[in-house]
N, C-alpha and C positions, 0 to 999 in steps of 0.2 A: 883576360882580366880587364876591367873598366871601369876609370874612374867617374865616379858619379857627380850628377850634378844634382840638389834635393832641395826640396819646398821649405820652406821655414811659415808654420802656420800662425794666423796675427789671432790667437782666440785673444777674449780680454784678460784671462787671469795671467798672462806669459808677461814675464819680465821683459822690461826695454832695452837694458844692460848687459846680461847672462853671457846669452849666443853671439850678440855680436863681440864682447868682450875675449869669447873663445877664441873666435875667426880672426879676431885684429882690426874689425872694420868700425868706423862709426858707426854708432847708435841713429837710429831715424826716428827715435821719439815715438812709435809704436812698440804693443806688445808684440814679444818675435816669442811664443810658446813654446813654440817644437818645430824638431829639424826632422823631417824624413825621411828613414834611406830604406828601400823595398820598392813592392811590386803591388804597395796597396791602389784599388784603383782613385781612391780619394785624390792621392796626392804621388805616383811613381814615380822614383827617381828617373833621371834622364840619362842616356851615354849615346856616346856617338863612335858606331862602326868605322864610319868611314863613308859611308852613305846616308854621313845627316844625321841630325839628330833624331832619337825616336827613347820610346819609354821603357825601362825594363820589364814592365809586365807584358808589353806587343813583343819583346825579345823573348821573352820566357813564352807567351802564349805560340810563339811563332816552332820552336822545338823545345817541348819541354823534357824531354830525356836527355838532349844536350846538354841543358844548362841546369836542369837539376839532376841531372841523376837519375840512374830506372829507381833505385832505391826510394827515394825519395817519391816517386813519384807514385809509384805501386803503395807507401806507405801516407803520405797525404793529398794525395792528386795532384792534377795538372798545375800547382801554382806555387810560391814562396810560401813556405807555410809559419813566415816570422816577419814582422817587422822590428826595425832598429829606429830608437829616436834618440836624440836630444830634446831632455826637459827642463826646461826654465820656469819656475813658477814664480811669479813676482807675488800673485795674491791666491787664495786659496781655492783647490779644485773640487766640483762638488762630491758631497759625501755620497758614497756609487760602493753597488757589488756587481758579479759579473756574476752568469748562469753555469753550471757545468755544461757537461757537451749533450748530454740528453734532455736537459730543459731547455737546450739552444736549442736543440732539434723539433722541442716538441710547440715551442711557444712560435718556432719563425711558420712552423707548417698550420698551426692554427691561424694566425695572425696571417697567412699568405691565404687560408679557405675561408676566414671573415672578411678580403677583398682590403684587407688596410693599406694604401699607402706608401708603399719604401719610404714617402719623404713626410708621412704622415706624423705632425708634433707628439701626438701618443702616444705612436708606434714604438715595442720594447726591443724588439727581435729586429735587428738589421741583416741576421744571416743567418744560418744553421750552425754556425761553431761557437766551441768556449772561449774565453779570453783570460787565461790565465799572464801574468805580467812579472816582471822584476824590475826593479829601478833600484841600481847603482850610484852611487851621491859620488859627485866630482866636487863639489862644495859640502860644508855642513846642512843638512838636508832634513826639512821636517815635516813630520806626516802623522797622519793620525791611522792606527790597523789594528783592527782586531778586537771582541772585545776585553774589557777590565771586568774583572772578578766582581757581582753587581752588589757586595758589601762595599768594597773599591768606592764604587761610583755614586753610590748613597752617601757616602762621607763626604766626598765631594760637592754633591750638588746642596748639603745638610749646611755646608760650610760659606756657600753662598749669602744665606741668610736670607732667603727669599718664601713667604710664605706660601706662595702658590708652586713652592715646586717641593712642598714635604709630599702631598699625596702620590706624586713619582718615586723618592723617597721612598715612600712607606712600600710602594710597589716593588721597588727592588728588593726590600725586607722580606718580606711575605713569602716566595715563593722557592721551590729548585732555581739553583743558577738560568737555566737553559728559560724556564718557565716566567722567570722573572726579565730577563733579558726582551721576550718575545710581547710579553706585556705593556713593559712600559714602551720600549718604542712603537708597538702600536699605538697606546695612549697619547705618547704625545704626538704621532702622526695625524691623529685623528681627531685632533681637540680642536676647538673651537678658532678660527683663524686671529680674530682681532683680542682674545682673550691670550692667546700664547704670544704676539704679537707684543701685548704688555709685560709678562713673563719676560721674556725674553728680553725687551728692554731693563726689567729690572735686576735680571741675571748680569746683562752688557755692563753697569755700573757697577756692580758687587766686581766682577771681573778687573774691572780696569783699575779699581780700588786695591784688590788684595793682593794681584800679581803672583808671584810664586809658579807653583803650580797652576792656575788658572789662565797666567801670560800665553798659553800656545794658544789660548781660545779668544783674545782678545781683537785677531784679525779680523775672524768669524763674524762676532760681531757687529765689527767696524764696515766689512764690504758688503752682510746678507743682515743688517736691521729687522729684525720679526720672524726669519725665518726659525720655525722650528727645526732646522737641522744643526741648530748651538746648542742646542738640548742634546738632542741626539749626540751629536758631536761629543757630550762628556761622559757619552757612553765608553768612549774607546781608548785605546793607548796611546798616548803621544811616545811617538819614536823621531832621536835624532839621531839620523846615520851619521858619522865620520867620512869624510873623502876615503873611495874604495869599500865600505862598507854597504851593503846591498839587505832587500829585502822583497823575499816573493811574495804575490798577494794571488792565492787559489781559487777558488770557485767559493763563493757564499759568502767572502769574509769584507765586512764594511771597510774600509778605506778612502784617506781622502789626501791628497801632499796641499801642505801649506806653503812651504819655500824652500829654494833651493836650487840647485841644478844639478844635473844626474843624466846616467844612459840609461834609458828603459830597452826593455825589450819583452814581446810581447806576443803573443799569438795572432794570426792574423784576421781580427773581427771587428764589430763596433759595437757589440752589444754589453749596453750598462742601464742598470737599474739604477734611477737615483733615490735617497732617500733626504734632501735636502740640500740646503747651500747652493742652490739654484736656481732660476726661473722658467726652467725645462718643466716639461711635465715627469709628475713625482706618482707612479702607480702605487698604493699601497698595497693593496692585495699582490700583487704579482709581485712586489718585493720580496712583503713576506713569506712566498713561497720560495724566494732564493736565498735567501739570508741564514745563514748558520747562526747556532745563537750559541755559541759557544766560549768562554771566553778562556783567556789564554795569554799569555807574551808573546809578543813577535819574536818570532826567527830574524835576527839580523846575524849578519856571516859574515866573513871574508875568504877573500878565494883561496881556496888550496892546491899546493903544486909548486914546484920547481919550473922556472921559465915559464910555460902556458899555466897558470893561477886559476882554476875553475871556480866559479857560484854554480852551486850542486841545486835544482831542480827537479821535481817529481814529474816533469812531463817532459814529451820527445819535437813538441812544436819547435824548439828555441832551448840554445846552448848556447849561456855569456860565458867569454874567459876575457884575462887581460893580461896583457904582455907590459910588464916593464925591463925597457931595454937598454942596458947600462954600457958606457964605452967599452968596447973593445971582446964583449961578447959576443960567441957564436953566433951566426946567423940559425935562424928557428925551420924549420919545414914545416909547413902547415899540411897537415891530412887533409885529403882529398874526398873523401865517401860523398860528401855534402856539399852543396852550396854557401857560401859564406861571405858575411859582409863585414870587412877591418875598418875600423873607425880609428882616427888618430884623433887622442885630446892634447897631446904635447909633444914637442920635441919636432925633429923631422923624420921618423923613420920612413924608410925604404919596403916596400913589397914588390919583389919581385925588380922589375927595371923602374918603379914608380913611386917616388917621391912625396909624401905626404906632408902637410901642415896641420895644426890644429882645427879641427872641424871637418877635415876629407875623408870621405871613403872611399872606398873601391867595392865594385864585387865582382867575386871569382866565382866563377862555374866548378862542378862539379867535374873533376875528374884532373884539373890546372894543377900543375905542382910549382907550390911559386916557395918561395926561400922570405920570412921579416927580419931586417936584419936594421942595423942604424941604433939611433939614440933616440928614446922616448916611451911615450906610454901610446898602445894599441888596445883597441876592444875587438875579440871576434866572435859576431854572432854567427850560428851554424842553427843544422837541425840535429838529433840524434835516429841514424838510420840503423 
């Protein structure tokens, strides 16, 4: 077992407050985004043997049946097949879906026989896998997933009062749910830049005026002026998680977290399509071939279970559960099949002979029988072998 030492990434939309507020430390007046604990090669966590420090990915690349597992390894290859973060959003993340694992596959091998880049601004496909994701709200936590029923959303954008956006409107009217969906967000992906640009500022006013219902959008707004992804944006469901309430976000389905902080956890990729709220490059064609047009309610959950609490998930990349550990209760045995990374957000629990504070993890190897025992709340992510 070893405790980690992990990157805290400065992107701009990361809250200044959030993570350091976890940890106990002063704030340094930078965005602190995300914490990372894994074997991604962006950002690996660090431990030290005993011979220094080095990264857990060169520990894991160095024997991987050791440290994950043959299981795991015959089932997702030679590497951690999850990563675990802290999210802090202080302003809003762009509007993005993720590929399933055959349009990863099939867009990174096209994209790798067109000769593009790995660092190329265009570039959609950073690798050949899916990136399905969950994020866990440790704070009130809000986000936009999935879409709204596009009667829903005609009401809404009707209610603006803005004459340039009935013809959207009427689009949503017009068609099958699926077909209506697929329409206007192309539409307004596709519309004239400096003419949605005034839309949109005149949507940004209607917005800040009516509040209600429109309040999740007014961030939008305020930090992406013109972009057409506030449009889009009132495509989708605002959801706000409760602390411990979670929500998975699959292959196809738009998403975007407005504020908050939360444990994510994630498959281990980097590929995301955006569809606004950014000044990344925004592919429309190759979105709309990943985009589910489906609309629907989010699934938001809470965990089930006695002692280990599960978020139930449709994929084997990554298994969150959460221990909350109350005085004088049993110590827990953690199953071993898999690799696993325990996050402490409170308390001081104990794993194994090691002590945690708010913001520590450790990670255990596959096959480690270690005992969480103490006072406080734990996150452990695994894989399912």
């Amino acid at each position: 077992m070893d405790r980690l030492t992990n990157t805290i990434r400065p992107y701009a939309w990361g809250s200044t407050t959030a993570i350091p507020g976890l940890l106990g430390v002063e704030p340094t007046g930078e965005p602190q985004a995300e914490m990372w604990m894994g074997a991604h090669p962006g950002a690996p966590s660090r431990l030290d043997r005993g011979a220094g420090e080095t990264t857990l990915a060169d520990v894991i690349a160095a024997d991987p049946e050791r440290e994950l597992g043959a299981a795991a390894v015959t089932k997702f290859g030679p590497r951690l097949p999850f990563l675990l973060k802290l999210l802090a959003a202080g302003a809003p993340l762009s509007l993005q879906v993720h590929p399933d694992l055959d349009q990863a596959e099939a867009g990174y091998a096209d994209e790798e026989d067109r000769g593009i880049p790995a660092d190329a601004a265009h570039r959609n496909y950073k690798d050949p896998n899916h990136k399905p994701e969950m994020i866990c709200a440790l704070t009130p936590f809000d986000g936009l997933c999935g879409f709204r029923p596009p009667l829903e959303a005609a009401e809404l954008l009707e209610g603006l009062g803005v004459d340039s956006l009935k013809p959207y409107a009427d689009l949503l009217r017009a068609h099958p749910e699926e077909a209506a969906l697929r329409e206007m967000l192309t539409a307004v992906l596709t519309a004239d830049r400096a003419e949605m640009a005034r839309t949109v500022a005149e949507a940004g006013a209607a917005i800040e005026r009516l509040g209600g219902p429109y309040a999740p959008y007014a961030s939008l707004v305020h930090h992406y002026p013109g972009d057409p992804g506030v449009i889009a944006a009132m495509l989708l469901n605002h959801v706000r998680l409760q602390p411990g309430e979670a929500m998975f976000l699959g292959a196809g389905v738009p998403h975007a977290y407005l504020d908050g902080l939360g444990v994510e956890v994630l498959a281990n990729s980097d590929n995301v399509l955006r569809a606004g709220l950014t000044p990344k490059h925004v592919d429309v064609p190759e979105l709309l071939k990943i985009v589910r047009f489906e609309p629907g309610d989010p699934a938001v959950q809470r965990p089930e279970g006695n002692g280990e609490e599960v978020y139930e998930v449709p994929v084997d990349e990554f298994r969150l559960s959460r221990f909350a550990l109350a005085p004088g209760a049993a110590p827990h045995p953690l199953p071993d099949a898999a690799p696993q990374i325990l996050l402490c957000t409170a308390g001081s629990p104990t794993v194994g002979e090691v002590t945690l504070s708010p913001g520590e993890s450790v990670f255990v190897p596959a096959g480690e029988k270690v005992e969480l025992s103490g006072i406080g709340t734990v996150f452990r992510a695994t894989a399912s072998v």
